[in-house]
C-alpha positions as CSV (number, residue, x, y, z in Angstrom):
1,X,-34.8,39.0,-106.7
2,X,-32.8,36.1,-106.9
3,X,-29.3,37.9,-106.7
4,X,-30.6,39.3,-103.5
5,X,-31.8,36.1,-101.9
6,X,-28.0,34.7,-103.1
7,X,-26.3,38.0,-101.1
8,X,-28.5,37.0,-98.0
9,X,-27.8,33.4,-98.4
10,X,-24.0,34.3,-98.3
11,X,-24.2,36.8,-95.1
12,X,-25.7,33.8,-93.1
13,X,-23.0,31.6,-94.2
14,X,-20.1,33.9,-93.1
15,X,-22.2,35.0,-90.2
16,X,-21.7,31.0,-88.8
17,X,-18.5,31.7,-89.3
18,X,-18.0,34.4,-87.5
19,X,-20.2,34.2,-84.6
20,X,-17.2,33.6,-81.8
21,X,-15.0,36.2,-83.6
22,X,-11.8,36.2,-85.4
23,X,-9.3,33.2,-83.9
24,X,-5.6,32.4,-84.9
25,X,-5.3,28.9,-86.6
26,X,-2.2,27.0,-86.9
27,X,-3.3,24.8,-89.4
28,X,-1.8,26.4,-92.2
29,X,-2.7,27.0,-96.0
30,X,-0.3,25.4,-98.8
31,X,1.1,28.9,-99.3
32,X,4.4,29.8,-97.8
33,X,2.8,32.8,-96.2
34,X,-1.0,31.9,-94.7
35,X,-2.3,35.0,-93.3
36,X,-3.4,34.5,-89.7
37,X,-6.4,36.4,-89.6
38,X,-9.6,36.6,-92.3
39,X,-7.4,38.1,-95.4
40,X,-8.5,39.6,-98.7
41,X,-5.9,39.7,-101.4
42,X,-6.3,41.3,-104.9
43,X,-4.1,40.2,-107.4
44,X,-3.2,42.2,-110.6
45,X,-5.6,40.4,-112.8
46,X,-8.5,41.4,-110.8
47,X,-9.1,38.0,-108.8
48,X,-9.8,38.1,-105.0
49,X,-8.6,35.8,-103.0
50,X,-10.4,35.7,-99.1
51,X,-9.2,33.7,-96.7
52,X,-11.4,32.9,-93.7
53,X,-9.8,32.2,-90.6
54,X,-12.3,31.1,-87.8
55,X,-13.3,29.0,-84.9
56,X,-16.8,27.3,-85.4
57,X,-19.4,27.8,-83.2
58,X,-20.6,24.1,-82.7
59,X,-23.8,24.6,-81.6
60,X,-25.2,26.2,-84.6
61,X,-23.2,24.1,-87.2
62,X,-21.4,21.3,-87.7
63,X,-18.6,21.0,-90.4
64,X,-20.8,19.0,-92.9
65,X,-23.6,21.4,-92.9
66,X,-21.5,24.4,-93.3
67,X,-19.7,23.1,-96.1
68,X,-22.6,21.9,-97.4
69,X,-24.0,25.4,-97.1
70,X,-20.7,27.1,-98.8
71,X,-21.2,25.3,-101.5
72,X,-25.2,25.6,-102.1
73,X,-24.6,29.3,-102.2
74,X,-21.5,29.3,-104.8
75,X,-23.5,27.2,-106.9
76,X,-26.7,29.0,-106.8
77,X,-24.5,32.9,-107.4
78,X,-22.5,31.3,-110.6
79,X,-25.5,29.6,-112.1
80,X,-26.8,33.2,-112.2
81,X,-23.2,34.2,-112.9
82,X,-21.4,32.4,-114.7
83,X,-19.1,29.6,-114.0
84,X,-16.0,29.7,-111.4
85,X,-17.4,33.8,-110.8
86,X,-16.7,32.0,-107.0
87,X,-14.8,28.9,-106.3
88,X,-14.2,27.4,-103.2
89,X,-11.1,26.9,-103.2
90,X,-9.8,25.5,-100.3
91,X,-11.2,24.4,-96.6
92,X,-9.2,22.8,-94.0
93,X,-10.4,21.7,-90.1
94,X,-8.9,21.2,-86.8
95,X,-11.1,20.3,-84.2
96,X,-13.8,23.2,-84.4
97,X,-11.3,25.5,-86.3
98,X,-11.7,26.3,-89.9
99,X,-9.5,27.9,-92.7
100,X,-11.6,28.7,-95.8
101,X,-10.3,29.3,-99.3
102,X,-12.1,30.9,-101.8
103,X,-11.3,32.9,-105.0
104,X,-14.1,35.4,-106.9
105,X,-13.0,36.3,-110.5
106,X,-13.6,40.0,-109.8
107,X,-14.3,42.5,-107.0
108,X,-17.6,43.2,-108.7
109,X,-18.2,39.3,-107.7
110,X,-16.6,39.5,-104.0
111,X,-19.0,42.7,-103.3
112,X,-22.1,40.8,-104.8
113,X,-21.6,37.4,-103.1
114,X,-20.8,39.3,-99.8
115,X,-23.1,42.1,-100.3
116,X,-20.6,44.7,-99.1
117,X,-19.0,47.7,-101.2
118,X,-15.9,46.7,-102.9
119,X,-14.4,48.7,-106.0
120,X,-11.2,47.9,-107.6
121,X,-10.0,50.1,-110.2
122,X,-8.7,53.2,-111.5
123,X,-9.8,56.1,-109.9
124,X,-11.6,57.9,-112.4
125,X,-13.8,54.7,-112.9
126,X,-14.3,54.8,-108.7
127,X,-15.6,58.6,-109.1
128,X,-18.0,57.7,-112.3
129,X,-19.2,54.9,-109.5
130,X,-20.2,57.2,-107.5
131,X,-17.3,57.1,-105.1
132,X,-16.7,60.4,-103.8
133,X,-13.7,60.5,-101.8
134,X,-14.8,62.8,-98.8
135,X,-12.5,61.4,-96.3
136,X,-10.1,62.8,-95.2
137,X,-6.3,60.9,-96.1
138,X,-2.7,59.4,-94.4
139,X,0.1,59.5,-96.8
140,X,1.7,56.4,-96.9
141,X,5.6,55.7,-97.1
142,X,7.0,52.4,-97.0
143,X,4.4,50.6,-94.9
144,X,3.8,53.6,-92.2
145,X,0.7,56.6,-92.3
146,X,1.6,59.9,-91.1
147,X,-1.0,62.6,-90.3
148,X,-4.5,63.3,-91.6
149,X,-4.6,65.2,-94.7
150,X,-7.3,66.6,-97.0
151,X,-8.3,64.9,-100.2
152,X,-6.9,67.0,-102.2
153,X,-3.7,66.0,-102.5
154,X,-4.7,62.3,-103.3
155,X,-7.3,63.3,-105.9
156,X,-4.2,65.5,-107.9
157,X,-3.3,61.3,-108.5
158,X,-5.8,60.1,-110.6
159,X,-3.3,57.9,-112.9
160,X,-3.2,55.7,-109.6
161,X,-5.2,52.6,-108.8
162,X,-7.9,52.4,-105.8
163,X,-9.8,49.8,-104.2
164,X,-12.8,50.9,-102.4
165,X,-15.0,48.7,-99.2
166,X,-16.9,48.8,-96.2
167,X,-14.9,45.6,-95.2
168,X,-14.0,45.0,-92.0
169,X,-11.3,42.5,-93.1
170,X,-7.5,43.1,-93.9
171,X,-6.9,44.1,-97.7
172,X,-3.7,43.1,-99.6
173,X,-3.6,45.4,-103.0
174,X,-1.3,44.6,-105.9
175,X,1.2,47.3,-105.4
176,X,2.5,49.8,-102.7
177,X,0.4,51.6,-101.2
178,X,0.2,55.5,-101.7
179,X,-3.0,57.1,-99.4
180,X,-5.4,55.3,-96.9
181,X,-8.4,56.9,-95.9
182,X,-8.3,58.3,-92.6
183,X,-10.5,55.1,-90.9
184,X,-7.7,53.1,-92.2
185,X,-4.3,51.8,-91.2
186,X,-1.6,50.3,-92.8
187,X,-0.5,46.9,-92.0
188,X,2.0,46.5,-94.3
189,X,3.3,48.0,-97.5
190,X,0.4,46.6,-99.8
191,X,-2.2,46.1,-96.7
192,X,-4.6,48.0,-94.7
193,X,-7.0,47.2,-92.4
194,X,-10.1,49.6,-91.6
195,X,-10.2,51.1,-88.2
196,X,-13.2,50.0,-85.2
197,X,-15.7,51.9,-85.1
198,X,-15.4,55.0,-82.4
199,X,-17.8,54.7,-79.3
200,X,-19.4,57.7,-80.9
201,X,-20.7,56.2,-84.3
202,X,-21.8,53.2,-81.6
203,X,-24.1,55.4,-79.3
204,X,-25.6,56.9,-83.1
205,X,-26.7,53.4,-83.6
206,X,-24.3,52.1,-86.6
207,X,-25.7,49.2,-88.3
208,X,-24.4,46.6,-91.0
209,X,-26.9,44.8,-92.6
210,X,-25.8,42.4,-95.4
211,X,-27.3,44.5,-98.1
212,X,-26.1,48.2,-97.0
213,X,-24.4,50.2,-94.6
214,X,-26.5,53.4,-92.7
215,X,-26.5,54.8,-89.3
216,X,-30.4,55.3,-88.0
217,X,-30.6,58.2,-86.4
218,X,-33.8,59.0,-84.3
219,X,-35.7,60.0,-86.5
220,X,-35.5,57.1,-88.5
221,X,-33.7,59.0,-90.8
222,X,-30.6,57.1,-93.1
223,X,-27.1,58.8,-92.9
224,X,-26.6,61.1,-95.6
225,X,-24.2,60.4,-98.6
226,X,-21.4,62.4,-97.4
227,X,-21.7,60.8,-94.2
228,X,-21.7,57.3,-95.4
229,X,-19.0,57.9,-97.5
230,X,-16.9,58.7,-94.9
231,X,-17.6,54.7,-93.2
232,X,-15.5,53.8,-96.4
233,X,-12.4,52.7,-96.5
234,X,-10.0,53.9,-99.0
235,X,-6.5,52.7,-100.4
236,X,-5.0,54.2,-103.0
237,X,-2.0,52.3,-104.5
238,X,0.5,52.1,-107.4
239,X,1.3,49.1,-109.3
């Protein structure tokens, strides 16, 4: 129960983060390249690096408290994790503007902390997961997608790496990237960002709670596995 209560913790934090939406900040990060929009980079050791970029919404938090709050929840998930699982690497202000820094020692970490899906590995490990690749795909060459293709072209590849997520967020991988998942588009030629949300899966009632990702239907009834699966985004890369 406690990990839970840790996952919920961590929602509301990003949540105050995120309340006014994405915003550009000039205030840059030490690095010689500081993405300008919330960033998640995996590096070939396994580490994730997020970078939040945001604009706080003043009345709900003031910098203090949210800091505050940031670090009560890294403390409480690596007490039940083990030390520097998260660290809080780095936050900068300007005005109401915030750049936030932090580093989980796996993806198995960023996905429990955020409560989202996120799988980094080869594929065979994603499919004994229970990843079950029924998107369709975009085969990538040097940073561009051309059209939609079946699986089964990308599944023929299984000596190459994939990282898995429901993540809204850009996604940096540690090598070029091969296949996206059709909800997907390449930024770059390690990056890809997953695609809004169509007015369709809108009007069915799409909802992301911190703990899971469904679509109620009127019935009541949860979106079935193949479904949901599909709501995933997908980037297969090589090292």
């Amino acid at each position: 129960m406690r990990t839970g209560r840790t996952g919920k913790l961590a929602a509301v934090v990003l949540c105050g983060l995120m309340l006014s939406g994405c915003e550009m900040l000039e205030e840059k990060f030490s690095s010689e390249q500081a993405p300008t929009e919330t960033t998640l980079k995996v590096e070939k050791d396994g580490t994730v690096t997020e970078t939040v970029i945001d604009k706080l919404d003043q009345s709900y938090y003031n910098s203090g408290d949210l800091e505050a709050m940031i670090n009560s929840s890294v403390s409480e998930y690596n007490q039940l994790h083990g030390a520097d699982s998260v660290k809080v690497e780095e936050i900068l202000w300007e005005g109401n503007q915030i750049s936030l820094k932090m580093v989980y020692q796996s993806a198995a970490d960023y996905g429990e902390y955020n409560n989202v899906k996120f799988y980094n590995g080869s594929m065979l490990g994603a499919e004994m997961e229970g990843y079950l690749f029924y998107n369709q795909f975009k085969k990538v060459e040097e940073g561009q997608a051309a059209a939609a293709i079946s699986n089964e072209e990308p599944l023929k590849h299984k000596e190459q790496q994939v990282l898995v997520t429901n993540s809204d967020h850009v996604v940096e991988v540690p090598g070029e990237v091969l296949y996206v998942s059709a909800n997907g588009s390449p930024t770059g030629k390690k990056s890809v960002k997953r695609d809004a949300q169509t007015e369709g899966a809108k009007e069915e009632g799409l909802v992301l709670p911190s703990s899971a990702v469904y679509v109620e239907e009127k019935e009541d009834t949860a979106l079935t596995q193949t479904d949901l699966e599909k709501t995933y985004l997908y980037i297969i890369y090589e090292f």
